[in-house]
C-alpha positions in Angstrom: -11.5 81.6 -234.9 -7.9 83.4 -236.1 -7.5 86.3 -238.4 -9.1 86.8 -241.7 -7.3 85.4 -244.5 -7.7 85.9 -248.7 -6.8 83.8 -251.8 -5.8 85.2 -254.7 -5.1 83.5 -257.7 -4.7 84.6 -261.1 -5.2 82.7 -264.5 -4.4 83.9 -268.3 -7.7 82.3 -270.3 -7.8 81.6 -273.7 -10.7 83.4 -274.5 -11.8 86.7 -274.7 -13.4 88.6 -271.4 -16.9 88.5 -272.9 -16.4 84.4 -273.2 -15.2 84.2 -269.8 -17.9 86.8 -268.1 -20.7 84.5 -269.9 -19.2 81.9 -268.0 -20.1 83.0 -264.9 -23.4 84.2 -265.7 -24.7 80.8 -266.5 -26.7 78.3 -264.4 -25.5 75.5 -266.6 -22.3 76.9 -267.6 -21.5 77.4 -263.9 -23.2 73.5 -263.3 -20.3 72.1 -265.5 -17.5 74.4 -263.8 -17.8 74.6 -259.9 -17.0 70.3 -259.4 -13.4 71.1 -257.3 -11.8 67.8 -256.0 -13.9 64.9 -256.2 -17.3 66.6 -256.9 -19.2 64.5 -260.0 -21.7 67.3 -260.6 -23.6 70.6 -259.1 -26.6 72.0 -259.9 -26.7 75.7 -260.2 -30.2 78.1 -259.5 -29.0 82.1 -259.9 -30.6 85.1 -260.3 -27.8 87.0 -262.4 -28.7 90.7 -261.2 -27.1 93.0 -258.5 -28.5 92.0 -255.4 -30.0 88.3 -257.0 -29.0 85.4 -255.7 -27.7 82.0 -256.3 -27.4 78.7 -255.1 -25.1 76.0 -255.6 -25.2 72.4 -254.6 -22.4 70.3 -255.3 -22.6 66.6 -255.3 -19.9 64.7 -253.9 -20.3 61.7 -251.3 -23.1 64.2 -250.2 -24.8 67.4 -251.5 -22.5 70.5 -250.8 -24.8 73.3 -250.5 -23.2 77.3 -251.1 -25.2 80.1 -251.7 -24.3 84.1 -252.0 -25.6 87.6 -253.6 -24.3 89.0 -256.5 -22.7 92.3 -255.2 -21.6 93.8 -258.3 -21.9 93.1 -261.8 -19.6 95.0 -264.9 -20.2 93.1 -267.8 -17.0 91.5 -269.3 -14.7 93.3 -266.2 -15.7 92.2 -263.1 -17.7 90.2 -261.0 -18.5 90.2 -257.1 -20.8 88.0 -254.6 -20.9 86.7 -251.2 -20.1 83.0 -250.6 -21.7 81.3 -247.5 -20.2 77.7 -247.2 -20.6 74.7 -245.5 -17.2 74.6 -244.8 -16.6 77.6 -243.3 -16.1 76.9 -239.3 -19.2 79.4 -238.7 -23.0 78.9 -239.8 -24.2 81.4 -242.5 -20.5 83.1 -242.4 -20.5 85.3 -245.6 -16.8 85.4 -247.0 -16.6 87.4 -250.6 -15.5 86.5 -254.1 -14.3 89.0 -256.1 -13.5 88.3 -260.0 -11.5 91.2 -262.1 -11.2 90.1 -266.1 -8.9 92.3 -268.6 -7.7 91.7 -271.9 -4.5 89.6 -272.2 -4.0 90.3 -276.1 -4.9 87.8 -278.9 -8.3 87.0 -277.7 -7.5 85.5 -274.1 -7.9 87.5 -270.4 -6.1 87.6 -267.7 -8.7 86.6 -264.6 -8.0 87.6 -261.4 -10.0 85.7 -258.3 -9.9 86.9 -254.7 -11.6 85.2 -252.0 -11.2 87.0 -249.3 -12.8 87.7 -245.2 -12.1 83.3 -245.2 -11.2 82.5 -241.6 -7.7 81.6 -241.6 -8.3 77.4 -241.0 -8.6 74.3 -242.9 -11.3 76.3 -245.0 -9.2 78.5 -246.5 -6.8 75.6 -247.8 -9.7 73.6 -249.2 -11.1 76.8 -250.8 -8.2 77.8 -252.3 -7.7 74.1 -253.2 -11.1 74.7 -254.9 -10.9 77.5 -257.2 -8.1 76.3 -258.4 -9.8 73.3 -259.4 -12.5 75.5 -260.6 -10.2 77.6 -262.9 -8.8 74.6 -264.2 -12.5 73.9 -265.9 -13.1 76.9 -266.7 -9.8 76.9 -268.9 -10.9 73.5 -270.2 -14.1 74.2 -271.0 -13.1 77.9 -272.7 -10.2 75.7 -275.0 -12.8 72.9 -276.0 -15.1 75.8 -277.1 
């Protein structure tokens, strides 16, 4: 395995940080936004505390199973949790999410998503390929609200 890599992408939301937070801290909410690429649906089990867990299982031409631990937890400001992937090159490899929300005037937020401790390979381009997909419904679903 190379070096560790990160992703970092940013998004201005048209909703305020308390919409976007709920977001995140909803099994179904979650269920309609983590479908990257060519994944129909997932089906989302979380226990939304510091040190719960979740599990998500995407369905694609096969289930996709990710799971992780909610790290920490500021309401409406920031999110963080461990991501173990299938697609990382290494069994049970924990990589780490990290979500920062702030007030973008006028009732939207300016999110901020790292993804960092990825091994620098083909995971990191079809994670990063990924959250972008996953920002992109989360903005849809936050404008159809």
């Amino acid at each position: 395995m190379t070096g560790r890599a990160a992703i970092e992408l940013e998004r201005v939301l048209p909703a305020p940080p308390e919409a976007v937070f709920a977001v995140w801290s909803s099994a179904e909410s979650l269920a309609a936004i983590l479908c990257p690429g060519e994944i129909q649906r997932a089906e989302v089990e979380l226990d939304f505390r510091v040190g719960g867990r979740f599990r998500v299982v995407m369905q694609g031409e096969r289930p996709y199973v990710h799971t992780g631990q909610y790290l920490e937890i500021e309401p409406s400001e920031r999110l963080v949790f461990s991501w173990v992937s299938e697609f990382l090159p290494e069994p049970e490899q924990r990589t780490r999410v990290s979500l920062t929300l702030q007030a973008a005037g006028a009732g939207r937020t300016r999110l901020r998503l790292v993804h960092d401790e990825l091994p620098d390979t083909d995971a990191y381009d079809g994670h990063r390929s990924g959250w972008v997909d996953v920002l992109d419904h989360l903005e849809a679903r936050l404008k159809a609200r």
